[in-house]
C-alpha positions as CSV (number, residue, x, y, z in Angstrom):
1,X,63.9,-58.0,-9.2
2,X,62.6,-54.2,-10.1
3,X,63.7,-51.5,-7.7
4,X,62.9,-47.9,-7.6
5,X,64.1,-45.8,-5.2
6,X,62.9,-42.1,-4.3
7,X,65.0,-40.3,-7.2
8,X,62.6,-42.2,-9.6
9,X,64.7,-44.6,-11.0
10,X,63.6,-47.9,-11.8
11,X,66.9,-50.5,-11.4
12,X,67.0,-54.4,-12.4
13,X,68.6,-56.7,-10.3
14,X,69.5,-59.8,-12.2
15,X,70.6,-62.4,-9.2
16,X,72.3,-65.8,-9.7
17,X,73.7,-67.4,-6.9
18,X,75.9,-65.2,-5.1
19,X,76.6,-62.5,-7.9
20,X,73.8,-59.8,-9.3
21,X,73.8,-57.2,-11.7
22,X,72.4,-54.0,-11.8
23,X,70.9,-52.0,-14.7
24,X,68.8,-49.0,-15.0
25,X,65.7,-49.2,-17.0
26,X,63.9,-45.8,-16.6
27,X,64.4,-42.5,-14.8
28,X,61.2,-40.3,-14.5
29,X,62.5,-37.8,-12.0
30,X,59.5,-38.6,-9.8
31,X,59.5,-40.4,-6.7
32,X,58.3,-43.8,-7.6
33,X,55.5,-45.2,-4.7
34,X,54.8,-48.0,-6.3
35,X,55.5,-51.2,-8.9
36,X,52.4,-53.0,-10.3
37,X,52.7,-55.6,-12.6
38,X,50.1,-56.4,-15.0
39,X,48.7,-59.7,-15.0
40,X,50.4,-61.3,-17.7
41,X,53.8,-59.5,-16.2
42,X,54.3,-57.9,-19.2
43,X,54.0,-54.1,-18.3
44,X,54.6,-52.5,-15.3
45,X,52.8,-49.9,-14.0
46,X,55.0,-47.4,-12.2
47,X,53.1,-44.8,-10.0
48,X,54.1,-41.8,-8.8
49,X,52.9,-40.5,-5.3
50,X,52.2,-36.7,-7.1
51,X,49.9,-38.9,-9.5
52,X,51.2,-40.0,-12.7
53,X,51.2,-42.9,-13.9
54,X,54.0,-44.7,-16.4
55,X,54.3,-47.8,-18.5
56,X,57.3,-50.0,-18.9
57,X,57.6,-52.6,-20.7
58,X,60.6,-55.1,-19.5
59,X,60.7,-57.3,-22.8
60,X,61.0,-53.9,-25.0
61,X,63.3,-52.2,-22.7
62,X,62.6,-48.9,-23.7
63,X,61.4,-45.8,-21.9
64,X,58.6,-45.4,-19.6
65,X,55.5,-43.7,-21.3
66,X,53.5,-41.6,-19.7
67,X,49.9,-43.2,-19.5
68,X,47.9,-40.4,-17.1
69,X,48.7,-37.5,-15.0
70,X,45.8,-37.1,-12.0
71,X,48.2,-34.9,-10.1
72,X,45.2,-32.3,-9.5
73,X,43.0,-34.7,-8.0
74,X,44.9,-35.9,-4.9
75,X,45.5,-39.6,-6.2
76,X,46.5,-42.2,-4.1
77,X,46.7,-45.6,-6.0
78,X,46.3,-47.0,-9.5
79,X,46.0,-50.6,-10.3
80,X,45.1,-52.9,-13.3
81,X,42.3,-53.6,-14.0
82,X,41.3,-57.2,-15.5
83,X,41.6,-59.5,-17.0
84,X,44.1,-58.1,-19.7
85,X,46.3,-55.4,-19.8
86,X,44.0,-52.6,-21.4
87,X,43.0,-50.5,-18.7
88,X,43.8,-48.6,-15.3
89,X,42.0,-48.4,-12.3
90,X,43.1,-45.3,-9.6
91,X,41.2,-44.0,-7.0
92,X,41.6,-40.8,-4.8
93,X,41.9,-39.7,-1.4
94,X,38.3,-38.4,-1.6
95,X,36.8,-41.4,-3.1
96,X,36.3,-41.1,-6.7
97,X,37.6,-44.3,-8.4
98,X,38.8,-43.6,-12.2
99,X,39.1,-45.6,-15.0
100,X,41.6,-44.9,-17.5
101,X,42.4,-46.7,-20.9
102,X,46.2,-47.9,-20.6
103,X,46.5,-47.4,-24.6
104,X,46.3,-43.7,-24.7
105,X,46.0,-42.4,-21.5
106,X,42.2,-41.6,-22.0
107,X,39.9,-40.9,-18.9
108,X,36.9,-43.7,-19.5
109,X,34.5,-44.1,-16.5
110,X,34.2,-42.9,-12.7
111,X,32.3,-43.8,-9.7
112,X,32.4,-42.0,-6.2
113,X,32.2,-44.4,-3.2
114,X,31.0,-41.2,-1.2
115,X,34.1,-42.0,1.7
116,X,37.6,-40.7,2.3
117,X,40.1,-43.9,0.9
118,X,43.0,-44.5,3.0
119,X,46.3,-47.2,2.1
C-alpha cells in the first residue's frame, strides 16, 4: 500500500496478517494530491496540487524525478496516458489538456476544450 500524506512523503506499507511495515520511499516537500499508477504498475505518478509532477519507480527504489512543473498554469490533474508508460496527460482548471512525454519532461501537444474543468 503507497501513502503520502500532506508533508509530501510517499510511505509503503508492507501488510501481512496482523503486522505491517513502514518505509519511506520519497520526500518532495510538496503536498502530494494524488497517486497514479501507470498501467503496467511499474511507475507512479505522484502529483502535486501546485503542479508538478514526479516519477517513482517502486522496483528501482530510488528518488522521485521530476517529470514537469505546470505550476504557472493552474493545473488540476495529470494522468497516463495509454497504452504504455511514455506519456502524461494533465489538464487545467481553464480547460487546456497537455500532453507531456514522461521520458524527459517535454511539453508535446495541447487541446483547449473551451470550458472550466472541475474534480
Amino acid at each position: 500500500l503507497y501513502f503520502s500524506a500532506q508533508e509530501g512523503i510517499l510511505s509503503f506499507y508492507h501488510i501481512k496478517d496482523l503486522q505491517y511495515e513502514i518505509k519511506i520511499c520519497a520526500d518532495i516537500s510538496q503536498p502530494i494530491s494524488s497517486l497514479i499508477f501507470s498501467p503496467d504498475y511499474t511507475n507512479l505518478l505522484l502529483v502535486t496540487d501546485q503542479g508538478t509532477v514526479y516519477s517513482y519507480s517502486p522496483a528501482h527504489s530510488g528518488e522521485a524525478v521530476k517529470l514537469l512543473d505546470t505550476s504557472s498554469s493552474c493545473f488540476l490533474a495529470a494522468d497516463f496516458l495509454t497504452p504504455g508508460n511514455n506519456y502524461c496527460v494533465s489538464v487545467t482548471v481553464s480547460g487546456e489538456v497537455q500532453v507531456w512525454s514522461l521520458e524527459d519532461g517535454t511539453f508535446l501537444s495541447k487541446l483547449n476544450l473551451g470550458i472550466e474543468v472541475q474534480v
